[in-house]
ZATI-359251 format. One line per field, with one value per residue (C-alpha): x, y, z. Coordinates in steps of 0.001 Angstrom, whole numbers. Example, Ala and Ser with C-alpha at 12.3 -4.5 7.8 and 13.67 -1.06 7.14 Angstrom:
BEGIN
u <- (12300, 13670) .
v <- (-4500, -1060) .
w <- (7800, 7140) .
//
This chain:
BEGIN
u <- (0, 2761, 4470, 990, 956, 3986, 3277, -40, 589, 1382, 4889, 5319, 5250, 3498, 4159, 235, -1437, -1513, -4800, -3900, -3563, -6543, -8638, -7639, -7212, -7529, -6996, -4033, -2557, -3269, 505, -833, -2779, 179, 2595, 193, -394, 3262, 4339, 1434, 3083, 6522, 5243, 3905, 7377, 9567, 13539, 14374, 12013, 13281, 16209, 14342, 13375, 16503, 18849, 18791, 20479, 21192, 19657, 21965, 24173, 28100, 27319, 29606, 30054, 28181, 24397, 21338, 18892, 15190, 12697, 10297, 12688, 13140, 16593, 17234, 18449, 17348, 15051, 14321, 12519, 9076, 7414, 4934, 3775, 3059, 1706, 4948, 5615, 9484, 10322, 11680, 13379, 14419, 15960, 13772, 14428, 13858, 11901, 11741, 15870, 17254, 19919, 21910, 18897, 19507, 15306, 14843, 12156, 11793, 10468, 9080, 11889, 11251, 13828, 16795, 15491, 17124, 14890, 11758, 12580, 12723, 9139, 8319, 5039, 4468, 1228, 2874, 6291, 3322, 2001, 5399, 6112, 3145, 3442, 6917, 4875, 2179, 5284, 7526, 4063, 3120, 6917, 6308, 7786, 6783, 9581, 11193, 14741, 13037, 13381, 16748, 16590, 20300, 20769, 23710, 26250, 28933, 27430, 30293, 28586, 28429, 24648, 23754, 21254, 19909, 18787, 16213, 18034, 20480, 17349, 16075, 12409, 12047, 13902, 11568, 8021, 9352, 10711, 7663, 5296, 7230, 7197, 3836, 2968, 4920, 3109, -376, 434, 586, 4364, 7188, 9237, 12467, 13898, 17451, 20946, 20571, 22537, 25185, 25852, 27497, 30041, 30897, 34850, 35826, 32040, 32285, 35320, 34570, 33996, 31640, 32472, 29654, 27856, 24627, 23035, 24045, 23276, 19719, 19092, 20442, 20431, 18426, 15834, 15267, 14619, 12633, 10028, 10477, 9585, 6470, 4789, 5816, 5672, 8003, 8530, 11841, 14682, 18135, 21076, 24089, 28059, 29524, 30651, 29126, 31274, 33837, 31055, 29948, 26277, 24336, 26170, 25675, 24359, 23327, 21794, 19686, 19006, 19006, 17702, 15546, 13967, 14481, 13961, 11918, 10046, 10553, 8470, 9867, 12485, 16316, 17633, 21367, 22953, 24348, 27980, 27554, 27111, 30716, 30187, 27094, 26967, 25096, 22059, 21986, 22887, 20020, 20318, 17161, 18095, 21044, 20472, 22463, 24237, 26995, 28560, 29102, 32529, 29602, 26416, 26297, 21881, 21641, 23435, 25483, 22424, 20374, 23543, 24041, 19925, 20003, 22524, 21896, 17985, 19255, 20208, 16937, 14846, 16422, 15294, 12295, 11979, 13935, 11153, 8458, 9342, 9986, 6467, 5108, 6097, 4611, 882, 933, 1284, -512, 1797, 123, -3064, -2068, 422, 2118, 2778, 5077, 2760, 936, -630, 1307, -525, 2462, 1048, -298, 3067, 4858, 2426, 3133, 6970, 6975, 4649, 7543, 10352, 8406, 7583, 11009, 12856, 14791, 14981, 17759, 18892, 16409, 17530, 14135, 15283, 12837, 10557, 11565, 9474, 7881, 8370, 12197, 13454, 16826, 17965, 21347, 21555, 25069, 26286, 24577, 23638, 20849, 19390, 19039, 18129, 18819, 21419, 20393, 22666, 24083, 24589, 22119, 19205, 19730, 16113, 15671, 12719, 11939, 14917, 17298, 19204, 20238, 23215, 25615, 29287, 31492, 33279, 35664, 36458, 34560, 32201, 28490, 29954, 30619, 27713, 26084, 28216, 28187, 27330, 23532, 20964, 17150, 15525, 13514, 15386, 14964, 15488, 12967, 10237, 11651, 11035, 7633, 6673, 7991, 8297, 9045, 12061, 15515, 17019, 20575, 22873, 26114, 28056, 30256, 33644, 35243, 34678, 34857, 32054, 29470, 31031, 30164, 26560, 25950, 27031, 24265, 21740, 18848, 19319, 22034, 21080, 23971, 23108, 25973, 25955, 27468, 27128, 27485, 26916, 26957, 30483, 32034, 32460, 33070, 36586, 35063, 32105, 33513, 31278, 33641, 34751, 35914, 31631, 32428, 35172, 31979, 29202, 32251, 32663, 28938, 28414, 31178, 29332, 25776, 24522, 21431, 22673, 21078, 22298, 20011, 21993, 21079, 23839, 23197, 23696, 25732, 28052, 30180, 29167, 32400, 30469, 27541, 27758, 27977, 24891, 21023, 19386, 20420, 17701, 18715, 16704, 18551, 18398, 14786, 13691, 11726, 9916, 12764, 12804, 9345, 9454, 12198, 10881, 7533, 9744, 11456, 9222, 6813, 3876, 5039, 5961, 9249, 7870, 10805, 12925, 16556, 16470, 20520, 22922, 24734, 28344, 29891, 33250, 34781, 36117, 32822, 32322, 32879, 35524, 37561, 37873, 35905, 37348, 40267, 40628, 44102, 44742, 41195, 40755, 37443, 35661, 31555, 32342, 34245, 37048, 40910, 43864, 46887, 44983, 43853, 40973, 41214, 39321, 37687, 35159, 34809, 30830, 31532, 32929, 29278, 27279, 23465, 24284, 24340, 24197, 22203, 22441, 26723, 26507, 24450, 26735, 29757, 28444, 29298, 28088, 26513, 26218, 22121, 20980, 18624, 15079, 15856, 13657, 12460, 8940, 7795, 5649, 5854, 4959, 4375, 3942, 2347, 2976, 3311, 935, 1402, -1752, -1717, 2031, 277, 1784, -32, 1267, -914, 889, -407, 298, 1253, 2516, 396, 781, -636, 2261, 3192, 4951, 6900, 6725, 9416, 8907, 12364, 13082, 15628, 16122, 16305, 16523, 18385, 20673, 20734, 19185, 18485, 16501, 13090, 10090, 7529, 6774, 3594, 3290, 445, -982, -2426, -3711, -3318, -3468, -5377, -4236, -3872, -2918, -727, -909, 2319, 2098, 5611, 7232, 8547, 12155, 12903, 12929, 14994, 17914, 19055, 20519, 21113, 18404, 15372, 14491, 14860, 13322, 15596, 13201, 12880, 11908, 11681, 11389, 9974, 10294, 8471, 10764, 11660, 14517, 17260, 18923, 15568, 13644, 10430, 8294, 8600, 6389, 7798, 6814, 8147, 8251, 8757, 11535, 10030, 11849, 10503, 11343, 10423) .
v <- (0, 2422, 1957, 2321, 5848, 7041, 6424, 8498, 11241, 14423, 14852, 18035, 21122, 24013, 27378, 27035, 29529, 28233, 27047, 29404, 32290, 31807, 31624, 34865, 37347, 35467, 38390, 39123, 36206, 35202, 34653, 35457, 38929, 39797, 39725, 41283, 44166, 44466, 44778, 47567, 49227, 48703, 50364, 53109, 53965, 56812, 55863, 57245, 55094, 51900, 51649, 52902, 48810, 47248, 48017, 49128, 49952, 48508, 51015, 49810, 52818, 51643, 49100, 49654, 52885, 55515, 56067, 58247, 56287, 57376, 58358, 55947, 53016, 50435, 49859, 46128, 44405, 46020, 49304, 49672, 53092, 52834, 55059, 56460, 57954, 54464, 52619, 50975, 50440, 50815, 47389, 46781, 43953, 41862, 39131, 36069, 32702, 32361, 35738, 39177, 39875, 41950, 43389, 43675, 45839, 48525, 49118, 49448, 46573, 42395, 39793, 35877, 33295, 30254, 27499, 26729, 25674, 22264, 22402, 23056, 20294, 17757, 18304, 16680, 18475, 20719, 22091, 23292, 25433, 26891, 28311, 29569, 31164, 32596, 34204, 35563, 36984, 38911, 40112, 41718, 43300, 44710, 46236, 47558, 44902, 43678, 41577, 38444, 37104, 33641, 30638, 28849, 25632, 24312, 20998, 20377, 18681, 18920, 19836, 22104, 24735, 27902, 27903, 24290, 25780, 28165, 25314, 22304, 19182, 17144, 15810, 17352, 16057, 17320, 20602, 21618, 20539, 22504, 25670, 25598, 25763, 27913, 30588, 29813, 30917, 33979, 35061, 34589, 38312, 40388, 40506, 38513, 35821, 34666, 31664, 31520, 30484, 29360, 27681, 24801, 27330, 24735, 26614, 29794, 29420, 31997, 31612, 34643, 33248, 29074, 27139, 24448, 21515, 19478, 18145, 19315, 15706, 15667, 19518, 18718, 15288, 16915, 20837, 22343, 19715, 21011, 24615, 23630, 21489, 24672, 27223, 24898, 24823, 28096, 30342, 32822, 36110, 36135, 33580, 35194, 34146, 33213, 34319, 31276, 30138, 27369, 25708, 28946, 31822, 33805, 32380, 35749, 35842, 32079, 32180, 28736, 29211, 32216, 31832, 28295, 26265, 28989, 30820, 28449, 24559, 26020, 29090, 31116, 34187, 36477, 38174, 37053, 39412, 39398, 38455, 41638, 42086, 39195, 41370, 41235, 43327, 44618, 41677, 39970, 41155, 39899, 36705, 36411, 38675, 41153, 43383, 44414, 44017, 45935, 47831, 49872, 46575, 45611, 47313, 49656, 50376, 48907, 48664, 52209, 54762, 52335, 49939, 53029, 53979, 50382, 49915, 53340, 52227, 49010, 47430, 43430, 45298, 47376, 44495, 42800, 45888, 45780, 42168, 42911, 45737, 43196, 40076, 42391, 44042, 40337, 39341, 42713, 42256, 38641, 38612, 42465, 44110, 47460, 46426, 45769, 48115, 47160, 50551, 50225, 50127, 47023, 45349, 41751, 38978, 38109, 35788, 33318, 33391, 32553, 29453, 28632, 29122, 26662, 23834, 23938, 23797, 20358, 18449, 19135, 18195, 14679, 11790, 10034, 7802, 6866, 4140, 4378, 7675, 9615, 10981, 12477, 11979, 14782, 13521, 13628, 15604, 16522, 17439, 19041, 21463, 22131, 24050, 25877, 29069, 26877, 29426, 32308, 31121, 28764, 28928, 30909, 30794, 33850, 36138, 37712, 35332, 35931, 37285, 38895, 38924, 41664, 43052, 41120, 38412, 36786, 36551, 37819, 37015, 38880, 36233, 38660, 42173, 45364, 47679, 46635, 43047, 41829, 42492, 40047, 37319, 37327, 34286, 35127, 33302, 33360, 34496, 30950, 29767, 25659, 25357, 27968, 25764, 22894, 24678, 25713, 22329, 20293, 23783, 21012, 19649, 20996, 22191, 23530, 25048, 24941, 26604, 23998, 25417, 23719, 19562, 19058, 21584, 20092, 16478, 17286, 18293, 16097, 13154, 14303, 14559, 11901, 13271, 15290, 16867, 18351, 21693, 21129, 23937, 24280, 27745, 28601, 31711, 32794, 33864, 30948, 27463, 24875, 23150, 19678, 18051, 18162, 19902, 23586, 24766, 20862, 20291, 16476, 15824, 17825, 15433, 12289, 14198, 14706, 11088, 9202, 10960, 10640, 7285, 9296, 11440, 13241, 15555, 18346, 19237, 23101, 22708, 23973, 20282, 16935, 16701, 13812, 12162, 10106, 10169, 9005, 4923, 6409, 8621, 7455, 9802, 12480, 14999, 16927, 20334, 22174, 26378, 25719, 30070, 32257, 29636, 27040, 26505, 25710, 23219, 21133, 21263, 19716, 16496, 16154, 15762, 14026, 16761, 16384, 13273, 13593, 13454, 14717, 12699, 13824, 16203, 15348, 12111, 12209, 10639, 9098, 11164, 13649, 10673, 9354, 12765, 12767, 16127, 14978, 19404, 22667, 23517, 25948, 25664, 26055, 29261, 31410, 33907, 33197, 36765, 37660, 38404, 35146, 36661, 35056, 36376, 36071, 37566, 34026, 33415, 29838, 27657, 24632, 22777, 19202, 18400, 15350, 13571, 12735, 13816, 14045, 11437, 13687, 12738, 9818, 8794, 9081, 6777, 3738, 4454, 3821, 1597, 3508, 3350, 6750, 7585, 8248, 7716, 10468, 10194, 8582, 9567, 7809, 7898, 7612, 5020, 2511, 2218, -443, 183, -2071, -3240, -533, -339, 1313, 3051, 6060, 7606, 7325, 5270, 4268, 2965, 1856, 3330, 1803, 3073, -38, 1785, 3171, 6716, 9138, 10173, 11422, 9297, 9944, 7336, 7400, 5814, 5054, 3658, 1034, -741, 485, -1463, -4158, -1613, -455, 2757, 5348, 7685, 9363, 9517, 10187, 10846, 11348, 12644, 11210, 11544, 8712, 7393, 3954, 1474, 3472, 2944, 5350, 5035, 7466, 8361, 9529, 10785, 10134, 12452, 10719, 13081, 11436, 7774, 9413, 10265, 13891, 13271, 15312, 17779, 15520, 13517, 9642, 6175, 3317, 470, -2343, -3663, -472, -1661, -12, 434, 2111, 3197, 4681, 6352, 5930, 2638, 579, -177, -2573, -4071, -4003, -3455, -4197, -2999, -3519, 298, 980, 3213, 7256, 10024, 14050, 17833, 20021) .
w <- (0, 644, -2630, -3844, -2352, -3265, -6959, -7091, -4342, -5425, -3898, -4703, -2064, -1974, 164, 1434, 4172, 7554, 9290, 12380, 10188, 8286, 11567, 13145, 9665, 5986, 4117, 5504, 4989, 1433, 363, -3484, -2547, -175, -3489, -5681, -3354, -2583, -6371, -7014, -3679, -5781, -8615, -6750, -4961, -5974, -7095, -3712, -1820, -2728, -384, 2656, 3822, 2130, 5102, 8841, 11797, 15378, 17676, 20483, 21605, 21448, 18858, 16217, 14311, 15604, 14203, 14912, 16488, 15136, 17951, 17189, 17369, 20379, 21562, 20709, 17438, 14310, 13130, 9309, 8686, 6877, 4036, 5680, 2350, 1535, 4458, 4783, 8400, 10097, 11390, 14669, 15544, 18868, 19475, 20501, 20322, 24179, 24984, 24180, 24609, 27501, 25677, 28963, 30166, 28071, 27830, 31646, 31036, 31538, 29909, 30007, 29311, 28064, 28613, 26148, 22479, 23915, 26459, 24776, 22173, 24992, 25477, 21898, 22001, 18923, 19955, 23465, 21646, 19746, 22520, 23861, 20422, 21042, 24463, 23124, 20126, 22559, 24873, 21571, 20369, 23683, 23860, 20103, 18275, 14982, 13853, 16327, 15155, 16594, 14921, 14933, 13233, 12736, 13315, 16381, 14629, 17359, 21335, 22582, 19901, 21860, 20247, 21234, 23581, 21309, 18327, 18945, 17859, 15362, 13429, 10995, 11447, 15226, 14143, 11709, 13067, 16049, 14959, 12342, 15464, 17413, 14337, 13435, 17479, 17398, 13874, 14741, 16675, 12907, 13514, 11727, 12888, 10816, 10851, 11007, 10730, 7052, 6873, 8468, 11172, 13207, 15841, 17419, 16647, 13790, 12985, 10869, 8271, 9037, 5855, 5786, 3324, 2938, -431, -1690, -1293, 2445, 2903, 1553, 3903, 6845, 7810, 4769, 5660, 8478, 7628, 4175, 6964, 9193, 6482, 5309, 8576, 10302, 7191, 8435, 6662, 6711, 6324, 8371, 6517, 8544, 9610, 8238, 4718, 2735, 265, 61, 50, 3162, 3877, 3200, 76, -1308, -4631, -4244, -403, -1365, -4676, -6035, -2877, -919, -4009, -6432, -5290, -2403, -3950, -822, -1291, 1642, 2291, 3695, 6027, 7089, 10307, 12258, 10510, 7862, 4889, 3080, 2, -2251, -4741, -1689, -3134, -6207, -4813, -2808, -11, 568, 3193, 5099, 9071, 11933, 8867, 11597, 12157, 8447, 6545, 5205, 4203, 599, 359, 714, -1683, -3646, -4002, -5346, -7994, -9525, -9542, -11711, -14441, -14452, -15740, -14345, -10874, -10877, -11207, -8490, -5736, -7003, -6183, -2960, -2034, -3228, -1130, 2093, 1387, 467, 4610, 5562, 4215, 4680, 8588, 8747, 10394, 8421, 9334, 12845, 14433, 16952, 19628, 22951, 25865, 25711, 28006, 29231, 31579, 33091, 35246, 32071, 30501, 33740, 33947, 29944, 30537, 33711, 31807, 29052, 31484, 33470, 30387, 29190, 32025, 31128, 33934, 33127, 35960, 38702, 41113, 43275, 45033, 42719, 43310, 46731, 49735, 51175, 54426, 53819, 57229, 55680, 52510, 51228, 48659, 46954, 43706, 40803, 42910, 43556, 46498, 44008, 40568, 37658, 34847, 31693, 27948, 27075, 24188, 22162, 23299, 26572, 28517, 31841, 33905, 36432, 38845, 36728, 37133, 40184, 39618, 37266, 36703, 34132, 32157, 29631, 28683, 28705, 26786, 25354, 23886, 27367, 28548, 26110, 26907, 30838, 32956, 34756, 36587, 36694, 39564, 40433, 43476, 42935, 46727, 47652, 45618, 47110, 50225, 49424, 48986, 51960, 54369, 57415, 56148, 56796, 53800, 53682, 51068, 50041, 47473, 46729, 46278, 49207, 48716, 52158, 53330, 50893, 51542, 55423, 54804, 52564, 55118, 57996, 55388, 54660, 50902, 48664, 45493, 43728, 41163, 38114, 35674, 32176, 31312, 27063, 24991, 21555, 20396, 22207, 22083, 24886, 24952, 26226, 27600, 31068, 34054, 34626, 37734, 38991, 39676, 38520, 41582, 43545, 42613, 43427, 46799, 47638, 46420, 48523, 52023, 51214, 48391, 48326, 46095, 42914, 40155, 39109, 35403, 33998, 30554, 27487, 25865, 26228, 29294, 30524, 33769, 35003, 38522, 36886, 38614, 42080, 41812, 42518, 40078, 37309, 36407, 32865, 33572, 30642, 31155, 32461, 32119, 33842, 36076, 36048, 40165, 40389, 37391, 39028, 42268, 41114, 39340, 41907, 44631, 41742, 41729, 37816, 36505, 34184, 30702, 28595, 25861, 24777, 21729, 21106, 21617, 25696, 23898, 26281, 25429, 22786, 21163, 19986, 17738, 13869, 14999, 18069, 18446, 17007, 14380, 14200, 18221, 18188, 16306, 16782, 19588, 20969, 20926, 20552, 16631, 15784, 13899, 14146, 16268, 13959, 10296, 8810, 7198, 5777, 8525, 6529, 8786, 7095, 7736, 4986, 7931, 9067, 5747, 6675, 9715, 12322, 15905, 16569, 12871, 13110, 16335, 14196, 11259, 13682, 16144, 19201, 22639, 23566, 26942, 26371, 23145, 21511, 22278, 25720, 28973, 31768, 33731, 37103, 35138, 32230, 28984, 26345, 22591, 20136, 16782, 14370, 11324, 7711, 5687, 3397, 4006, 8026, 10776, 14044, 16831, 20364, 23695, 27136, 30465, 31859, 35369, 38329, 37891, 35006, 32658, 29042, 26806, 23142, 20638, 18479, 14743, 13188, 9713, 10493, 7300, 3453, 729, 2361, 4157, 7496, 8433, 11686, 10876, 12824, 10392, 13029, 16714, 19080, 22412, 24483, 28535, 29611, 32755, 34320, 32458, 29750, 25783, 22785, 19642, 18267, 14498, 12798, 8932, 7280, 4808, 1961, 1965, 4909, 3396, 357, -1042, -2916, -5852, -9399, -7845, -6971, -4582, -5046, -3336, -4115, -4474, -1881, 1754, 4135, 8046, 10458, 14204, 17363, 19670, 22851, 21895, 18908, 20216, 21994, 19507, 19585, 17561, 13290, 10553, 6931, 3462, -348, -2151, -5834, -7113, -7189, -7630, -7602, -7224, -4379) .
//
């Protein structure tokens, strides 16, 4: 039946409107009006006009050269002036992958976090990132926002990426179904959301000069998967280009990026705005590149003036800013940001986003080890708390996602250098106290807190305590990339310590991805809580003490050491300065960063290719119940799978559908996945609709099907799988 299918289905894919958008405003989202109306607008503009929205400024005093900030704009990322004569609305632009960004509270103002994009992948639950994209959304609006730089959907090749915390996964399946709902949430507010690096931004180290090597086939199964299933659910308005190279030429100046895949293969009808300083000349534009972002930080302003000279001499370059105009207009009537101004001021239920933030931070929170000391009793009469500034807040990443709620953070510890850079990449901490909700909720017991720089304090408590929980952080930022997958700051001879004086121990992890756990055999429980956000505390208190039961499911591969990863070191380690722009300390600019290593095998896919041992597999999570799956079964391109609560307490469970066997070949790869809450012993079965480009291969521009036997299998995670289902398909081959 599903070779049948795949002969008579209409493969091909088309940029369609969004249910969600056509509920709340349909004529504003009609992608074929909004281009219609843009090029009449395009017509209508004088020669003078037509640079106004091609290129912008950072209104961020110190930020590069030195710019008049417009009195209507917001101090944050990015302001393009509007033509009021027009309609045309300025656009200004925050950060927001995690919240409204606090730009080291420069505004004077606060905002909702939600956890790490890590985090939120753990949930697995499409519908709930939705809602935080959402709630981010209704926050930027309120502040006068009408375009988020939200939407990060790289795939983490390699975990000590300074980003890893800022993207959802290394599979390109969860990646885009995710950052497609979380940009379809923050649109339904009239304002834009991009999505962004594209593309293969894959480290921090010289991130503005690195070259990616890679080949198109393993670009498309891998990385550009991932956005194209991004940009067909989310719809975003804009597509941000990245700092690095692909195949020799600077991302936002990739002739193939832009032009052939995006707006060719893809028929992208918005607009690509730069990255802040990734603009290297003016020739950007007619490969692909639509507007220039942040333009103080570039070597100069080349949309502007020199745009307008080479567009009056020159009918192939005046085309091209008309279409430039057009597809930036095309993102500006199709999500109504004329229709629906947003104005500083709004009003923000703080209280409902607080409650959305802390449901993503508990169903993302990962049990990984649970030797029956989880969950805690709350009679427990003693408990030890040690490390992770666990009495004041919880970790957040750093960098231009970072987000600050009200007062600031709770702590805040300067890591390098001076002036506005170093602001952006200082160490900082939520203010949700994990031991005051722990507190809150058994307000009899003892608890006690350490700091945990002297082992033989936090040994000592820990020893005359019923229970130790040990707080390990792993603190990363954008412009930097982590050496190793050790725990800083000697927290893993801390956790041994703690561990020898007191078996009851647990570790409480807030990283921003994969860490090595040497202690790991000597501990009774590990809880992964990622950077858990604004309500973080209060989400890890209720898992531990079981108020929530631990639902989440790793978004990347634990490996058990550096030595398990395709690249036993980032890239260009050894001769790159690490700073916040990524540029080299002795004048080279020749870093080639070999992605062929691992081809479209990334993480979980690169350890079933090699046959290593990870230390958790992707997809892994454990329950304060059990769950059985049945036998999967195969109809129209659809695959269900029954899930049974076989345990005594109501939890959530993922189902995991992989394709384990091709053609004869062996296979990893995730084709489907289904959250479900069940009760006791009830049963549900979960229905999983498979997209043919994940069963294929790219090659000579299409997409092709070798024919054969593909297998099936429901999972748990990447590495237990259960039951099989088997079915013969025909050789197919198509075009996006």
């Amino acid at each position: 039946m599903l070779s049948r299918l795949l002969a008579c289905t209409a493969i091909t894919l088309t940029f369609s409107t969004p249910a969600w958008a056509e509920a709340r405003d349909a004529d504003a989202v009609d992608l074929a009006a909004a281009r219609e109306r843009a090029e009449t607008t395009v017509k209508a503009m004088k020669q003078d006009e037509k640079t106004v929205i091609t290129h912008g400024i950072m209104p961020l005093p110190g930020a590069g050269k030195a710019v008049e900030i417009p009195e209507d704009a917001i101090i944050g990322a990015g302001y393009i002036h509007g033509v009021p004569r027009l309609g045309i609305p300025a656009l200004r632009e925050t950060d927001a992958s995690l919240g409204v960004s606090w730009v080291t509270g420069a505004r004077k103002d606060y905002s909702t976090a939600l956890p790490s994009a890590v985090g939120q992948a753990s949930t697995w639950n499409d519908a709930l990132i939705e809602q935080g994209g959402a709630m981010i959304g209704a926050e930027a609006r309120a502040k006068g926002f009408n375009v988020l730089l939200a939407g990060g959907a790289n795939l983490a090749r390699d975990p000590r990426n300074g980003r890893t915390f800022e993207y959802f996964s290394e599979d390109p399946l969860l990646t885009g179904e995710l950052a497609g709902s979380a940009i379809r949430g923050v649109q339904s507010n009239h304002i834009i959301s991009t999505i962004k690096h594209f593309a293969l931004n894959g480290q921090e180290t010289g991130r503005k000069f690195v070259d990616v090597q890679i080949t198109p086939a393993a670009a498309h199964e891998s990385d550009l998967l991932a956005f194209q299933i991004g940009i067909e659910k989310g719809q975003p308005g804009s597509v941000m280009c990245a700092y690095n190279r692909v195949m020799g030429e600077q991302a936002c100046n990739s002739d193939w990026l832009l032009n052939d895949v995006l707006k060719g293969e893809w028929d992208y009808p918005g607009f690509v705005m730069s990255d802040w300083g990734a603009v290297p000349s003016i020739d950007a534009a007619m490969n692909g590149l639509d507007q220039q972002s942040g333009e103080q930080v570039d070597p100069d302003v080349f949309f502007a003036d020199k745009l307008a000279a080479k567009a009056k001499s020159d009918p192939a370059w005046a085309k091209r800013l008309d279409d430039m105009n057009a597809r930036i207009l095309t993102a500006i009537y199709a999500t109504g940001l004329d229709k629906h101004p947003a104005e500083p001021g709004g009003k923000i239920d703080w209280d409902a986003h607080a409650a959305v933030t802390e449901e993503v931070a508990r169903q993302g929170i990962v049990l990984l080890k649970n030797e029956g000391i989880l969950p805690l009793a709350k009679t427990a009469k003693s408990i030890a708390v040690i490390g992770g500034y666990a009495d004041g807040g919880v970790l957040s990443g750093a960098g231009s996602s970072q987000v600050m709620g009200e007062g600031g953070p709770a702590a805040r510890l300067p890591v390098a250098g001076s002036g506005i850079w170093a602001g952006f990449i200082s160490e900082s901490y939520h203010r949700s106290s994990p031991m005051k909700a722990m507190q809150a909720i058994v307000p009899e017991a003892s608890i006690k807190y350490r700091q945990g720089q002297y082992l033989t304090d936090a040994a000592e408590l820990a020893a005359r305590s019923e229970v130790a929980i040990v707080f390990a952080t792993q603190w990363m930022t954008e412009g930097l990339d982590v050496p190793d997958l050790s725990l800083p700051r000697g927290q893993d001879a801390l956790i041994a310590a703690v561990a020898a004086a007191n078996p009851n121990t647990i570790v409480v992890l807030e990283t921003g991805g994969p860490v090595k756990m040497p202690w790991l055999d000597k501990v009774k429980g590990v809880v992964e809580a990622w950077y858990p956000g604004t309500r973080g505390g209060e989400a890890i208190a209720s898992v531990l003490f079981g108020d929530a039961n631990p639902s989440g499911h790793l978004p990347l591969t634990f490996p058990a050491d550096e030595s398990q990863l395709p690249r036993q070191r980032i890239d260009g380690t050894d001769w790159v300065e690490p700073d916040f722009g990524g540029n080299p300390k002795d004048g080279k600019d020749d870093l080639p960063a070999n992605f062929n290593i691992e081809g479209s095998d990334v993480g979980y896919r690169w350890f079933a290719r090699t046959g290593k041992k990870p230390l958790f597999p992707f997809g892994y999570g454990l329950s304060y119940t059990s769950f059985a799956h049945g036998t999967p079964t195969l109809s129209s391109m659809t695959a269900s799978v029954a899930v049974t609560n076989t345990g005594k307490r109501q939890g959530a469970d993922v189902v995991q559908l992989y394709l384990v066997d091709r053609a004869g070949k062996a296979e990893r790869r995730l084709v489907g996945y289904g959250r479900v809450d069940l009760a006791p012993g009830a049963s549900q079965t979960v229905s999983m609709k498979i997209d043919p480009r994940l069963l294929a291969d790219w090659k000579d521009g299409k997409w092709t099907i070798p024919a054969g036997t593909y297998t099936f299998a429901a999972a748990s995670d990447a590495e237990s799988l259960g039951k099989t289902v088997s079915v013969k398909m025909k050789a197919r081959s198509w075009k996006d």
